[in-house]
C-alpha positions in Angstrom: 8.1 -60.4 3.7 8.5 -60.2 -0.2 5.9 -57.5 -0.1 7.3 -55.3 2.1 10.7 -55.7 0.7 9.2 -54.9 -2.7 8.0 -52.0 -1.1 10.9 -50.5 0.5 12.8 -51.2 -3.0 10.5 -48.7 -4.7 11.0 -46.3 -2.2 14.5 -46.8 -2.0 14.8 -46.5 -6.1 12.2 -43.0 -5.8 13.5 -39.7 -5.9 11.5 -37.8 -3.2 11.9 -33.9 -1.7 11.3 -32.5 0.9 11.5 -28.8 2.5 12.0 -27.1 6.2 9.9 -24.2 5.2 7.9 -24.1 2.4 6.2 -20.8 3.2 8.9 -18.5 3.8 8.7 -14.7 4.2 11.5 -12.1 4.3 11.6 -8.1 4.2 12.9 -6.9 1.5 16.5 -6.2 0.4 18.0 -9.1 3.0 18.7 -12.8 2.4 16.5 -15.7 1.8 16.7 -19.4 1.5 14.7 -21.5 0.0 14.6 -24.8 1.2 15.0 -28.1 -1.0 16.3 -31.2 0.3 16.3 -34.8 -1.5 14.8 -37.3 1.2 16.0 -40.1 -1.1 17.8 -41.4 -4.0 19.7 -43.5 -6.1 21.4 -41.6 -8.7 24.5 -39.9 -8.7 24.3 -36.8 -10.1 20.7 -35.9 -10.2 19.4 -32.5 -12.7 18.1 -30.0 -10.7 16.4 -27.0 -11.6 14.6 -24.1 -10.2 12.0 -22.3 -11.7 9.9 -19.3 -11.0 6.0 -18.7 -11.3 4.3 -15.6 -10.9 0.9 -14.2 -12.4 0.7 -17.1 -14.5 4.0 -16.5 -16.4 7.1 -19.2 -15.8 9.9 -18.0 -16.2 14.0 -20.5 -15.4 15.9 -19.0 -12.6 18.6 -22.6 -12.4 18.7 -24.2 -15.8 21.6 -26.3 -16.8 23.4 -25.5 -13.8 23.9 -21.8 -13.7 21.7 -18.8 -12.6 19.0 -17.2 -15.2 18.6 -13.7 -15.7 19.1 -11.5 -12.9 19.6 -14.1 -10.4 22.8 -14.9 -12.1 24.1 -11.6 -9.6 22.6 -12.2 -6.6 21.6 -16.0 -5.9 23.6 -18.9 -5.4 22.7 -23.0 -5.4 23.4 -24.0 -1.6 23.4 -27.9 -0.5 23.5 -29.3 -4.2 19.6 -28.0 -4.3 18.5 -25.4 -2.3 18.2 -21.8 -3.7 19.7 -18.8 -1.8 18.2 -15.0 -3.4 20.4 -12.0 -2.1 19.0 -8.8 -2.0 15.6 -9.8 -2.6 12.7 -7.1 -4.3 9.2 -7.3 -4.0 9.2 -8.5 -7.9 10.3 -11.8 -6.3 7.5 -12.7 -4.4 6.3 -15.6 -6.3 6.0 -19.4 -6.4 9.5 -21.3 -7.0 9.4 -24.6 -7.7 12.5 -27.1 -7.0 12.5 -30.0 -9.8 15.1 -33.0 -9.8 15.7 -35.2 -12.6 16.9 -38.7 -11.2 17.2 -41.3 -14.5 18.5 -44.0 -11.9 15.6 -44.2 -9.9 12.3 -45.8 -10.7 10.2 -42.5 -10.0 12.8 -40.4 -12.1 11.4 -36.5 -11.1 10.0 -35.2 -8.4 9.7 -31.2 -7.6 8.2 -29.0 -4.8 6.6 -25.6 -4.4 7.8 -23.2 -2.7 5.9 -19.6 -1.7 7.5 -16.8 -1.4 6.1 -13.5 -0.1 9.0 -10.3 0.0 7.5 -7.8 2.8 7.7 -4.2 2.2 7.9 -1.3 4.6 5.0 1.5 4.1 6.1 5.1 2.5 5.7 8.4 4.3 1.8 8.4 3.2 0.3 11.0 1.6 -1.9 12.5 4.2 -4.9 15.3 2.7 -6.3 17.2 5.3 -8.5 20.5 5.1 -7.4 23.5 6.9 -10.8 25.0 8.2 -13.9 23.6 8.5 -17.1 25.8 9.7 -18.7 24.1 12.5 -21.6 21.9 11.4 -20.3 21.0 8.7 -18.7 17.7 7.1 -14.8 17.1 7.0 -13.3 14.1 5.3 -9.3 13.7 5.7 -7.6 11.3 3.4 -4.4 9.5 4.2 -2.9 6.6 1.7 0.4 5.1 0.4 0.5 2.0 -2.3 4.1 1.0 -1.6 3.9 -1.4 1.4 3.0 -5.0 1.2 1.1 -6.2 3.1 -1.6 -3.5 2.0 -1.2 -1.1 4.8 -3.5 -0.7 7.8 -4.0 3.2 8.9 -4.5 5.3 12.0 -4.6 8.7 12.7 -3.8 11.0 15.5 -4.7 14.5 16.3 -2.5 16.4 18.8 0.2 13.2 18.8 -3.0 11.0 20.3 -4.7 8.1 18.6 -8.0 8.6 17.4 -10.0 5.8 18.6 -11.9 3.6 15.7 -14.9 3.6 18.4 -15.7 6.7 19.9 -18.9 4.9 22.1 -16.4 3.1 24.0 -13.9 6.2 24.4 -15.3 8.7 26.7 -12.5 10.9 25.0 -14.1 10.9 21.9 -17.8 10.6 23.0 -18.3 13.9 21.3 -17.0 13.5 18.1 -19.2 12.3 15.3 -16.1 10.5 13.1 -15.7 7.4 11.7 -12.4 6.0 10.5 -12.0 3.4 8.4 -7.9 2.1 8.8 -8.4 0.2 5.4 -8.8 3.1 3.5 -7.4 5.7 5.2 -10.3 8.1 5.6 -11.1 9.7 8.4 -14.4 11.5 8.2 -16.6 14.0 10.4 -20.2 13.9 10.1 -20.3 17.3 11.7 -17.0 19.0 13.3 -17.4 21.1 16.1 -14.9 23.3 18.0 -12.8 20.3 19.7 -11.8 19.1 16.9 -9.6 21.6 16.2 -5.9 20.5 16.2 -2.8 18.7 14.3 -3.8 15.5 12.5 -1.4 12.7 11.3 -1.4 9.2 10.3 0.6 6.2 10.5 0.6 3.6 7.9 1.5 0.3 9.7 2.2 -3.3 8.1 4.4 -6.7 8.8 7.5 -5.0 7.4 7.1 -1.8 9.5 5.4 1.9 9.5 5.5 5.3 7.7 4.2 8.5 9.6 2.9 11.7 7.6 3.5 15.4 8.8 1.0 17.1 11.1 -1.3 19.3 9.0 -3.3 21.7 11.1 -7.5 21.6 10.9 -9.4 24.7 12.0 -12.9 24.4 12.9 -14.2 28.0 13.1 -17.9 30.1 13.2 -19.9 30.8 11.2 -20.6 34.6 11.3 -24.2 35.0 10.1 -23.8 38.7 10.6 -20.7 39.4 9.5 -22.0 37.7 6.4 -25.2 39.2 5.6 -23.2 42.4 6.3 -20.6 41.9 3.4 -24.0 40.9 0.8 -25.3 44.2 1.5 -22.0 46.1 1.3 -21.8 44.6 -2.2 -25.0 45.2 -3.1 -24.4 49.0 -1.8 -21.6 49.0 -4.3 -23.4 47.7 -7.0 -26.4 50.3 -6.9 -24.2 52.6 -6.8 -21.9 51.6 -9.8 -25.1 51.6 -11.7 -26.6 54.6 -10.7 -23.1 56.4 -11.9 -23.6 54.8 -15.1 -26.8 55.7 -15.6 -25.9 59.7 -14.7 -23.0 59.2 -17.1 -25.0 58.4 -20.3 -27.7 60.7 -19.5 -25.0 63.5 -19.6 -23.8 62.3 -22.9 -20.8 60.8 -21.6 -21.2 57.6 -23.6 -22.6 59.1 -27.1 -21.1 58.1 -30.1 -18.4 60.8 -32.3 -21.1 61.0 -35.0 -23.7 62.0 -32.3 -21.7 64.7 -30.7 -19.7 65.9 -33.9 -16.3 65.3 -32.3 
């Protein structure tokens, strides 16, 4: 019995914490609470602070019972210890840790982390698509924002309809030769052919929400041997013939000198 009543003294005369969420996650620009609550106690007015760690650097946001910094505008001390962060940016995603001082108590400090992760919605993504492709022929579209967090995931569309990461198991794609990567963002045919021809677009999706691009038009067109080996003769025709009126030219004296000619 003296044991466990020794026992329950120390516990009794330790400052502990504790916290309803200490992985909380929020989108940004709303409200936030962070959650610290003494379990147990003995002094009356114990120190608490707050402080806030991220990529290594620690930095006070409660320190001798005010705000720090630019929390002193939008955060407020709630239930003697908890932290509430109005407004919140994606610069406060970090680790906050809740500390409290308690000289009364055997175990005088005890403190507890806190995560915080501030969601951001995508951008409109900047979407690269080219506007004619011969058929054959390798096409690479490019779609990408760096805004979101989460890192965004991507999908595109041509003619308002999702393109299908696996075109084996989608008999509407069984003839396209694509491969999308929605990590990246790039879409890219091994060799377009006429029915790929349409309006392309892509989404950028993550936890906080989505962006959408504009449709860009890709053409997938001919190639016109003919018409081709037509225009390399034309300018070949054009270019014999520039030089044949050169050569009559000098050989009427067009081109001789003033010294030559005596004018």
């Amino acid at each position: 019995y003296y044991l466990l009543f020794v026992f329950a003294g120390c516990r009794l005369l330790a400052v502990e914490l504790t916290s309803s969420n200490t992985k909380p996650v929020v989108q940004e620009f709303q409200s936030v609470e962070l959650s610290c609550i003494i379990k147990s106690t003995v002094t009356a007015d114990p120190r608490i602070e707050w402080k806030k760690i991220r990529n290594g650097e620690t930095s006070y946001v409660f320190f001798d019972n005010k705000m720090q910094g630019d929390f002193a505008t939008r955060a407020e001390i709630l239930s003697r210890t908890s932290l509430v962060i109005k407004n919140t940016t994606r610069m406060d995603t970090a680790t906050y840790r809740c500390e409290v001082a308690a000289p009364s108590d055997t175990k005088t400090i005890d403190e507890i982390n806190i995560q915080l992760t501030v969601q951001v919605k995508p951008v409109t993504p900047r979407c690269v698509v080219p506007k004619a492709v011969p058929v054959g022929k390798t096409a690479s579209l490019h779609c990408h924002e760096n805004e979101g967090y989460p890192k965004s995931t991507y999908s595109w569309y041509r003619n308002s309809e999702p393109l299908s990461p696996d075109t084996k198991t989608n008999t509407k794609f069984q003839n396209s030769s694509y491969s999308l990567n929605p990590t990246t963002g790039t879409l890219v045919f091994h060799a377009v052919h006429k029915g790929d021809t349409g309006r392309y677009s892509c989404i950028a999706t993550n936890d906080a929400g989505f962006a959408k691009c504009e449709e860009q038009e890709m053409e997938v067109y001919d190639l016109n041997i003919g018409g081709i080996i037509g225009g390399v003769l034309v300018v070949i025709a054009v270019l014999v013939l520039i030089t044949l009126g050169i050569c009559c030219a000098y050989r009427r004296g067009y081109f001789a000198n003033s010294k030559e000619s005596g004018e």
